[in-house]
N, CA, C and O atoms as a GROMACS GRO file, in nm:
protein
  416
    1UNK      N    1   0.063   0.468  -1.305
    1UNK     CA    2   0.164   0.412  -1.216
    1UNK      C    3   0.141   0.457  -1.072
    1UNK      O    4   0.216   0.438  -0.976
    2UNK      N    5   0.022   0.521  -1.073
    2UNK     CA    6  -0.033   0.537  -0.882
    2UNK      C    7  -0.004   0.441  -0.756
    2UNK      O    8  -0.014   0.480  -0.639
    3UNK      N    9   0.033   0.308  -0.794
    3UNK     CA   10  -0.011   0.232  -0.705
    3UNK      C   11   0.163   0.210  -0.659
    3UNK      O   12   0.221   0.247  -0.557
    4UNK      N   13   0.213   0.135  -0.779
    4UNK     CA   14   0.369   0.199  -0.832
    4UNK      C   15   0.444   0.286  -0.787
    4UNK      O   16   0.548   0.245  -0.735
    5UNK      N   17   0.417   0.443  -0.793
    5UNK     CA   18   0.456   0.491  -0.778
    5UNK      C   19   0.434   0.572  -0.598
    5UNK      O   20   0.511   0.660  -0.557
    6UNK      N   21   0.331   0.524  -0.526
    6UNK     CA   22   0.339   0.505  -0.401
    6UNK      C   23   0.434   0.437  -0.326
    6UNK      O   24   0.501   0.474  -0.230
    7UNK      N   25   0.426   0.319  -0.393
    7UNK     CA   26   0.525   0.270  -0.315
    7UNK      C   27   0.687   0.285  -0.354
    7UNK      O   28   0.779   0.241  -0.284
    8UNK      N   29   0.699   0.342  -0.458
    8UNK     CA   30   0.859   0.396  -0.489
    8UNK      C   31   0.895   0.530  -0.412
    8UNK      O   32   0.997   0.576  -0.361
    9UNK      N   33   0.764   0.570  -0.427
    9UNK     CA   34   0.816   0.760  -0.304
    9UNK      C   35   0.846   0.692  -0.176
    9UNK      O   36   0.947   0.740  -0.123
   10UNK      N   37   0.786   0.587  -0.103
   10UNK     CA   38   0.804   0.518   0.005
   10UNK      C   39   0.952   0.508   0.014
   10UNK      O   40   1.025   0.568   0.093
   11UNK      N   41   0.985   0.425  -0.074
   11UNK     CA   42   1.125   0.359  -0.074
   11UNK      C   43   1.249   0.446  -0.062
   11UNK      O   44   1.346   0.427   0.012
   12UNK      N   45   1.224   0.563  -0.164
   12UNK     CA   46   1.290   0.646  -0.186
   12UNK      C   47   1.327   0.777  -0.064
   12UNK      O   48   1.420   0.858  -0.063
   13UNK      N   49   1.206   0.758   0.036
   13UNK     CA   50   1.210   0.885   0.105
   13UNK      C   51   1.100   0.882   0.262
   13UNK      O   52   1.026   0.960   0.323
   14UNK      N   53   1.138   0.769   0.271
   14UNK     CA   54   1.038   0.672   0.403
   14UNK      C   55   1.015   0.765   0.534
   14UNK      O   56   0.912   0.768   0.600
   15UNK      N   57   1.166   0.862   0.566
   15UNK     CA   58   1.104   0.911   0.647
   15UNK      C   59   1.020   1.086   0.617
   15UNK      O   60   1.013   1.182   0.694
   16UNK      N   61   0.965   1.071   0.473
   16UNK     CA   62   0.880   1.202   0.486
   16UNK      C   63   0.732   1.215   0.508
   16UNK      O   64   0.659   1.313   0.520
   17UNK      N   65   0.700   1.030   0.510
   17UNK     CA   66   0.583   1.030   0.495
   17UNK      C   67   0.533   0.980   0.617
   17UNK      O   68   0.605   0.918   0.695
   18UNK      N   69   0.379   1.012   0.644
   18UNK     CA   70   0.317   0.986   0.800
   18UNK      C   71   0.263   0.844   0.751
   18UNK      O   72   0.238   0.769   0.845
   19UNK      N   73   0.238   0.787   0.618
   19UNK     CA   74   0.170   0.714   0.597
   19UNK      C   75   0.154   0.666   0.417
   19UNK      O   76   0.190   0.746   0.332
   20UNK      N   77   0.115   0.574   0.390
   20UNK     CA   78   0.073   0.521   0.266
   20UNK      C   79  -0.014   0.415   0.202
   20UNK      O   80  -0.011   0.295   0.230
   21UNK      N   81  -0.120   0.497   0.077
   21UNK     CA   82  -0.221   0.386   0.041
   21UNK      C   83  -0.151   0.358  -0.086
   21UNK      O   84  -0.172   0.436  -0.179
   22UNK      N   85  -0.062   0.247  -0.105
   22UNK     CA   86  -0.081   0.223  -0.284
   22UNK      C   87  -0.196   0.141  -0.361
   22UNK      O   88  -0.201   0.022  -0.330
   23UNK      N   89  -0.274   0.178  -0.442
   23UNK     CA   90  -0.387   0.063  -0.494
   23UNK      C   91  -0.317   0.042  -0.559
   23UNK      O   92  -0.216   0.109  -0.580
   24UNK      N   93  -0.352  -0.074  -0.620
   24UNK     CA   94  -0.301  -0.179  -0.797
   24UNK      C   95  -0.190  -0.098  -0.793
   24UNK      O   96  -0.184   0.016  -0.840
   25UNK      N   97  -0.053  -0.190  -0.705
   25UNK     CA   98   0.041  -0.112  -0.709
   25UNK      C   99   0.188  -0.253  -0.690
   25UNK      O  100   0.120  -0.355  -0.704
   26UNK      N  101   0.273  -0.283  -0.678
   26UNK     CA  102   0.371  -0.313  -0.630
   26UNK      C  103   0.467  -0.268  -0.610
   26UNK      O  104   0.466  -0.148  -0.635
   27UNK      N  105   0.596  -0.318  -0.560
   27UNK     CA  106   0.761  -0.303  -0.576
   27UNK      C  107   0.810  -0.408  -0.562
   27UNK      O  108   0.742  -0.510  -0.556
   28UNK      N  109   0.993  -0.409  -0.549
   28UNK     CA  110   1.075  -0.520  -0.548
   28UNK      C  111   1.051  -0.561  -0.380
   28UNK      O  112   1.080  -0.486  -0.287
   29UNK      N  113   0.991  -0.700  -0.367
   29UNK     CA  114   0.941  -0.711  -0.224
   29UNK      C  115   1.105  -0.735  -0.150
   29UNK      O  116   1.116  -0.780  -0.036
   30UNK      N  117   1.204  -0.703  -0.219
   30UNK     CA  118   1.363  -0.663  -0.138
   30UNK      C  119   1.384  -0.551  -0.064
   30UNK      O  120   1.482  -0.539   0.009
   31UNK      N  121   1.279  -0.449  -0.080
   31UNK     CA  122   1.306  -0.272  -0.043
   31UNK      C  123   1.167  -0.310   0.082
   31UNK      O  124   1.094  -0.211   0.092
   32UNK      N  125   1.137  -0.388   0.144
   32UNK     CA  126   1.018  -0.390   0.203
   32UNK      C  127   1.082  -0.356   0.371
   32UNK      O  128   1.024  -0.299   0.464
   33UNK      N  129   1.185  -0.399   0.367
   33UNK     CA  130   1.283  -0.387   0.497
   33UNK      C  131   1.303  -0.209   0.501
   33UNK      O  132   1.336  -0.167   0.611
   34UNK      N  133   1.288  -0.117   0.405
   34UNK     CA  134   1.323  -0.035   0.411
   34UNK      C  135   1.209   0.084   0.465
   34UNK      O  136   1.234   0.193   0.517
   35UNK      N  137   1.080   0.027   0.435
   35UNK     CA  138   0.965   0.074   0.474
   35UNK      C  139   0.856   0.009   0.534
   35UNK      O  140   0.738   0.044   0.533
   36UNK      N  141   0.927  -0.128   0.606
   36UNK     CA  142   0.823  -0.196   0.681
   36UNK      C  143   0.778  -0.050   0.816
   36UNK      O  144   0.669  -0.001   0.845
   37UNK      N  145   0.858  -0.035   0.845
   37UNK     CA  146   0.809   0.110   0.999
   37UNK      C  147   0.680   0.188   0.950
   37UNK      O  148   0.584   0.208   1.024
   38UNK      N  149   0.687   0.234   0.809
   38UNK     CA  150   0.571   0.302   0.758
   38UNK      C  151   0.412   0.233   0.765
   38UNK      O  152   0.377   0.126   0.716
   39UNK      N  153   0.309   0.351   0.858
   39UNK     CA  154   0.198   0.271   0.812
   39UNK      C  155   0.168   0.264   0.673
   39UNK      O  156   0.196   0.353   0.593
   40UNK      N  157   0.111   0.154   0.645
   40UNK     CA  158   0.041   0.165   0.497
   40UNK      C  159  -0.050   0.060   0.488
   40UNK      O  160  -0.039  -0.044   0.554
   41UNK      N  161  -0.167   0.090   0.384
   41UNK     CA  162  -0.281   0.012   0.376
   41UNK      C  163  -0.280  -0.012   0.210
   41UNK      O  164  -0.269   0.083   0.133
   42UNK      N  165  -0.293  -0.152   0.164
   42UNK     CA  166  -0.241  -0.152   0.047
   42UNK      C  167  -0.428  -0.192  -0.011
   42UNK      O  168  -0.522  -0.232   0.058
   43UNK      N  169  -0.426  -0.170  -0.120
   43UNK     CA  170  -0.552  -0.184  -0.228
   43UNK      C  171  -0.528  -0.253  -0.324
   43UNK      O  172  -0.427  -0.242  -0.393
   44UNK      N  173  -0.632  -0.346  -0.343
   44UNK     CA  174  -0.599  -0.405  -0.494
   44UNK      C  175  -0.734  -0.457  -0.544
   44UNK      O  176  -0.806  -0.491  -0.450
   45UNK      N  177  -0.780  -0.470  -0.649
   45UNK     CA  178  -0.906  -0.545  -0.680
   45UNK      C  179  -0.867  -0.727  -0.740
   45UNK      O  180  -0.796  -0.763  -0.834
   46UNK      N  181  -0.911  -0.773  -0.686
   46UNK     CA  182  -0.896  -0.938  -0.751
   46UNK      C  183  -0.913  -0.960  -0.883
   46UNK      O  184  -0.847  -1.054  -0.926
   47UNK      N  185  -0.992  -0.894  -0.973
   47UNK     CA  186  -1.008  -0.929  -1.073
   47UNK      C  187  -0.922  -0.841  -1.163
   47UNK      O  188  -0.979  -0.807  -1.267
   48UNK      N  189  -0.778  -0.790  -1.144
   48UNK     CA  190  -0.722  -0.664  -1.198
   48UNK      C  191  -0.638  -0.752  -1.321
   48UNK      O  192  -0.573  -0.857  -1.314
   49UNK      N  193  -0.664  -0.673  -1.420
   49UNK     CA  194  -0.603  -0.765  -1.538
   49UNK      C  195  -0.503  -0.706  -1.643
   49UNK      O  196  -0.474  -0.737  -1.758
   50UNK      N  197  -0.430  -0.529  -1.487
   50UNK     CA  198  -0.375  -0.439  -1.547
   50UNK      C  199  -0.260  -0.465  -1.482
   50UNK      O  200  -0.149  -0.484  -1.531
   51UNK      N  201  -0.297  -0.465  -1.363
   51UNK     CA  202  -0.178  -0.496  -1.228
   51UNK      C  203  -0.204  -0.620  -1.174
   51UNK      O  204  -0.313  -0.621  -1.116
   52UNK      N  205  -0.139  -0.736  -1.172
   52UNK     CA  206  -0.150  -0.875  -1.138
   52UNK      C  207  -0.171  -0.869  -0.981
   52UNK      O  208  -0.076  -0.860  -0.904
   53UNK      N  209  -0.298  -0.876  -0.942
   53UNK     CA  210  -0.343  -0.884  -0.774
   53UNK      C  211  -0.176  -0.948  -0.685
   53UNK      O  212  -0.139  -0.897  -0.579
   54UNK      N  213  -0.117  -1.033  -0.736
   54UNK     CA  214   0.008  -1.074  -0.714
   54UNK      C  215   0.082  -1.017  -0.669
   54UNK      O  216   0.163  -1.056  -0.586
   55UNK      N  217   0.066  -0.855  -0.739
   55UNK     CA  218   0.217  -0.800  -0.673
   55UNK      C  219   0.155  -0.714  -0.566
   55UNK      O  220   0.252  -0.655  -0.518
   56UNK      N  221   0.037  -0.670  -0.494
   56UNK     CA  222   0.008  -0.601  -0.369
   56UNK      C  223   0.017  -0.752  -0.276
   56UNK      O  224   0.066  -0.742  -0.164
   57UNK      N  225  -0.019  -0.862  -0.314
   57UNK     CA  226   0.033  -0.949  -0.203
   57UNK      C  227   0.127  -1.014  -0.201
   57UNK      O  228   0.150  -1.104  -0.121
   58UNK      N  229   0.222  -0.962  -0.324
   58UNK     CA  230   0.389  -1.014  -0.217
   58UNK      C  231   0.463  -0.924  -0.141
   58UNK      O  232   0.564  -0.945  -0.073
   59UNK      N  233   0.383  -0.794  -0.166
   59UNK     CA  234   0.436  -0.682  -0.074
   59UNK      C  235   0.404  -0.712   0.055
   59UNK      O  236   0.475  -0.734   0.153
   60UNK      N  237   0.282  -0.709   0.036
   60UNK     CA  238   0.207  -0.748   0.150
   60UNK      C  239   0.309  -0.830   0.294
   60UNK      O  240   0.332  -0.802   0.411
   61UNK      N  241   0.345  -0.938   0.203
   61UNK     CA  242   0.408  -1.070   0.292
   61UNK      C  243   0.514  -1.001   0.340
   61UNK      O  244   0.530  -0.981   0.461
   62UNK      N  245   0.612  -0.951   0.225
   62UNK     CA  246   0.752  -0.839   0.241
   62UNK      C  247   0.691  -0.784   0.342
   62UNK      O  248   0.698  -0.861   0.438
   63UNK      N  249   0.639  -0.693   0.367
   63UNK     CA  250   0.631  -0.618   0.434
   63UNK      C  251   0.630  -0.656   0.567
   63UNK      O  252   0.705  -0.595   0.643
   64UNK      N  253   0.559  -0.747   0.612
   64UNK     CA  254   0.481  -0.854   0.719
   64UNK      C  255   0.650  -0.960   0.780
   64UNK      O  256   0.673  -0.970   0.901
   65UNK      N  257   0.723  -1.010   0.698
   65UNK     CA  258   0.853  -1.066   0.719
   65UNK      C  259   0.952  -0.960   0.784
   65UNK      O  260   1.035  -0.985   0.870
   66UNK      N  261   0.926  -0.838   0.724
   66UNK     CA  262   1.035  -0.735   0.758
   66UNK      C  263   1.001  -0.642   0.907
   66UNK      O  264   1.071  -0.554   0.958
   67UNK      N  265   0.859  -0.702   0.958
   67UNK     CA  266   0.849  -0.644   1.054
   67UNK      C  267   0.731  -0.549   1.049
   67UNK      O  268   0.681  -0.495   1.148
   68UNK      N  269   0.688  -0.532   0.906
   68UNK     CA  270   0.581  -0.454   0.907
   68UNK      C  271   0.434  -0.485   1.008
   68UNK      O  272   0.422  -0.574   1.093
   69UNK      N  273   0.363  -0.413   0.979
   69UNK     CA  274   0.215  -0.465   0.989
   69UNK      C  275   0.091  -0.382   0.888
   69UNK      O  276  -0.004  -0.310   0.915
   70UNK      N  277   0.143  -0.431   0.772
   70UNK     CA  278   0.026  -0.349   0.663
   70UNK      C  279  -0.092  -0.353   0.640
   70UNK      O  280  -0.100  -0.464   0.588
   71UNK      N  281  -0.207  -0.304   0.641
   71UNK     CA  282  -0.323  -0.321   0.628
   71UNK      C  283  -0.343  -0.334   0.487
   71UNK      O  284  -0.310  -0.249   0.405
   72UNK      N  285  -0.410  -0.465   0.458
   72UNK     CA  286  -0.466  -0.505   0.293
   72UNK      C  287  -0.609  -0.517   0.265
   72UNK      O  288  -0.680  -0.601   0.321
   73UNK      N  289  -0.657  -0.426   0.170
   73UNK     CA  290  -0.782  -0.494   0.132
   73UNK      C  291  -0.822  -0.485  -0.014
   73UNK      O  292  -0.807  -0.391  -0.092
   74UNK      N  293  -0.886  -0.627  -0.037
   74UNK     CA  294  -0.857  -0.668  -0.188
   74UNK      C  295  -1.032  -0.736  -0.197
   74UNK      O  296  -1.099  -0.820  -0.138
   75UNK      N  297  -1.049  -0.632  -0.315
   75UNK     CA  298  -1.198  -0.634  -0.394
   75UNK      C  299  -1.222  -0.743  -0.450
   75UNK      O  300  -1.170  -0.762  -0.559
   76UNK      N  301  -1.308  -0.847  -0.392
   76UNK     CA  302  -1.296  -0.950  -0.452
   76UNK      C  303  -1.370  -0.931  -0.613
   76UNK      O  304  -1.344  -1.013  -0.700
   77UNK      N  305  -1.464  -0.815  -0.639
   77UNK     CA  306  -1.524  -0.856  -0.751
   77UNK      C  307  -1.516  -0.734  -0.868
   77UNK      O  308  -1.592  -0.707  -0.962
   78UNK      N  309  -1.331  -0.643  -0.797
   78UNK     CA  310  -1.337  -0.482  -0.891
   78UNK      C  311  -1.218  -0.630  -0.969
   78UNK      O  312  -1.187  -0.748  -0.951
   79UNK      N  313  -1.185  -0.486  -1.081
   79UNK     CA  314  -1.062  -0.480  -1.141
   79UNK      C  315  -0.981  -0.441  -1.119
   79UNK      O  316  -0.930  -0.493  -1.020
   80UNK      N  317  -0.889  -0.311  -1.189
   80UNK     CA  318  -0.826  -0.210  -1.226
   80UNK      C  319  -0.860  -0.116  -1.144
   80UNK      O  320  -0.770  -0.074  -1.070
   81UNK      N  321  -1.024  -0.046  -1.130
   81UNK     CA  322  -0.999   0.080  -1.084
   81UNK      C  323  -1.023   0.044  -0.934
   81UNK      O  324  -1.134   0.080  -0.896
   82UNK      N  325  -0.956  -0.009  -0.854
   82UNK     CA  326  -0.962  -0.021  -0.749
   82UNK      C  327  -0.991   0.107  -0.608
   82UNK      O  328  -1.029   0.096  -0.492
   83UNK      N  329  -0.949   0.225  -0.697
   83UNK     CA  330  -0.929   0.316  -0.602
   83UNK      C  331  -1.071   0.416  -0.584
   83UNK      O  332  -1.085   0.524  -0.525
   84UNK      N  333  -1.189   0.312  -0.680
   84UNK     CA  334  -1.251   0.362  -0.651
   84UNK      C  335  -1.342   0.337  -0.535
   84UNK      O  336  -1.411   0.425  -0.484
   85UNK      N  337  -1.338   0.217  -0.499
   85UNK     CA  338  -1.393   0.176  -0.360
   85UNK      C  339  -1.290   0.234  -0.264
   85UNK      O  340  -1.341   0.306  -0.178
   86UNK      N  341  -1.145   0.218  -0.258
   86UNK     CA  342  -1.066   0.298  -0.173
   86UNK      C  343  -1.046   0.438  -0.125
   86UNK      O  344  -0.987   0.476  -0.024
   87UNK      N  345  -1.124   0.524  -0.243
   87UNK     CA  346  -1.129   0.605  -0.186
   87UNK      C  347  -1.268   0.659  -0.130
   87UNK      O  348  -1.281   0.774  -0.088
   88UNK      N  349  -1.369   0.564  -0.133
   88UNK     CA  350  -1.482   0.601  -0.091
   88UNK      C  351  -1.518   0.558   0.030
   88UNK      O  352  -1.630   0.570   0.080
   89UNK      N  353  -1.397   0.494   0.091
   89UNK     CA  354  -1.424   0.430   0.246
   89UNK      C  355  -1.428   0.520   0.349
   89UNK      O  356  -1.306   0.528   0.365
   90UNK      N  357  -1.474   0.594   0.432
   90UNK     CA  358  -1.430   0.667   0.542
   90UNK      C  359  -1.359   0.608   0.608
   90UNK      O  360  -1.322   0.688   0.694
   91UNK      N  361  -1.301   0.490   0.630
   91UNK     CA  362  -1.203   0.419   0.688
   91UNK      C  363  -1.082   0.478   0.678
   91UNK      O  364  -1.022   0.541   0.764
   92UNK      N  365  -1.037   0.444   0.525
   92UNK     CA  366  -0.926   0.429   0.464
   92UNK      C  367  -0.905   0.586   0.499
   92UNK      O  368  -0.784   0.598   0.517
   93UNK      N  369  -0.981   0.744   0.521
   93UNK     CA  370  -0.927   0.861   0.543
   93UNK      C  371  -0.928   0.856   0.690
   93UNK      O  372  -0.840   0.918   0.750
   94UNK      N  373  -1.009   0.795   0.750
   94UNK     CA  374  -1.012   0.833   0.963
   94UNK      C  375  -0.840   0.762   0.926
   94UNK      O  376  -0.752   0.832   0.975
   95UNK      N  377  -0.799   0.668   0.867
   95UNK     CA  378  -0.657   0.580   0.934
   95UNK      C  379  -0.640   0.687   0.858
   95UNK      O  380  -0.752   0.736   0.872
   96UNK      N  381  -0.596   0.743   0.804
   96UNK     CA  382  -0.482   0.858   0.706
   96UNK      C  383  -0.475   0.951   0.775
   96UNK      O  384  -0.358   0.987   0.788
   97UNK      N  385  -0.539   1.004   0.823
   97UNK     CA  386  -0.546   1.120   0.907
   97UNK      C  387  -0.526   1.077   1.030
   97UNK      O  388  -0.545   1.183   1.090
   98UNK      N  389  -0.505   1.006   1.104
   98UNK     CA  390  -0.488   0.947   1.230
   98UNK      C  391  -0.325   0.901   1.267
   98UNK      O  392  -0.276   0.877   1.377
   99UNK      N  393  -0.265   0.900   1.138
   99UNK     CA  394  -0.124   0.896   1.142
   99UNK      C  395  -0.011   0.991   1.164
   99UNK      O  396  -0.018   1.054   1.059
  100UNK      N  397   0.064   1.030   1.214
  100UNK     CA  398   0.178   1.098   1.253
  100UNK      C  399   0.337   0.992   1.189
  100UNK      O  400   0.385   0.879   1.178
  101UNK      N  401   0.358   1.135   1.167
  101UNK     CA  402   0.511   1.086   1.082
  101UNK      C  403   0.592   1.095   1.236
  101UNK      O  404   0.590   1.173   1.331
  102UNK      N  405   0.671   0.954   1.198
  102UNK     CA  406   0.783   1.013   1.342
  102UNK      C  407   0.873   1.063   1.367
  102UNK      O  408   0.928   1.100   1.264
  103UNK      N  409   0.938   1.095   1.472
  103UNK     CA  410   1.001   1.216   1.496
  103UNK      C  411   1.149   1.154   1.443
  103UNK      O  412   1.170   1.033   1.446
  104UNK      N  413   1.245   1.247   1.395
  104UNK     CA  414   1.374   1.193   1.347
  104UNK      C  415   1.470   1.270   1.428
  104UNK      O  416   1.591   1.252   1.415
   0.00000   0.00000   0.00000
């Protein structure tokens, strides 16, 4: 529930975090208003036949309607373990580390 459960700590507690990657992940794209402010870069593989590619891009949109601006990138030719190209990007850590939580 990694991908899942990223984005529920989000929901639950938006302002502790500087930032968020969920892979093969969704939520109720209703709570997207609640953490559009948060950066986050979402993961998913196209061919995922565990987590329906579906639900990182209705977040996606949620997120994008509510004001967000989320960064998506979706494997056109993984599955499931998506996080393994995600975490092998030096990208995906320079933006993680480049983030600051804001001030409350």
């Amino acid at each position: 529930m990694g991908g899942y459960g990223t984005f529920q700590a989000l929901v639950e507690r938006p302002k502790l975090f500087a930032a968020g990657a969920p892979v093969c992940g969704g939520n109720n794209p209703a709570n997207a208003g609640k953490i559009s402010a948060v950066p986050i870069w979402i993961f998913h593989g196209a061919k995922d036949t565990t987590v329906p590619v579906t639900r990182s891009r209705e977040m996606v949109e949620a997120l994008k309607k509510a004001g967000g601006e989320p960064k998506y990138t979706e494997f056109p030719k993984t599955g499931h373990g998506a996080w393994t190209p995600a975490y092998h990007s030096a990208a995906l850590w320079a933006w993680m580390f480049s983030q600051r939580r804001a001030k409350s």
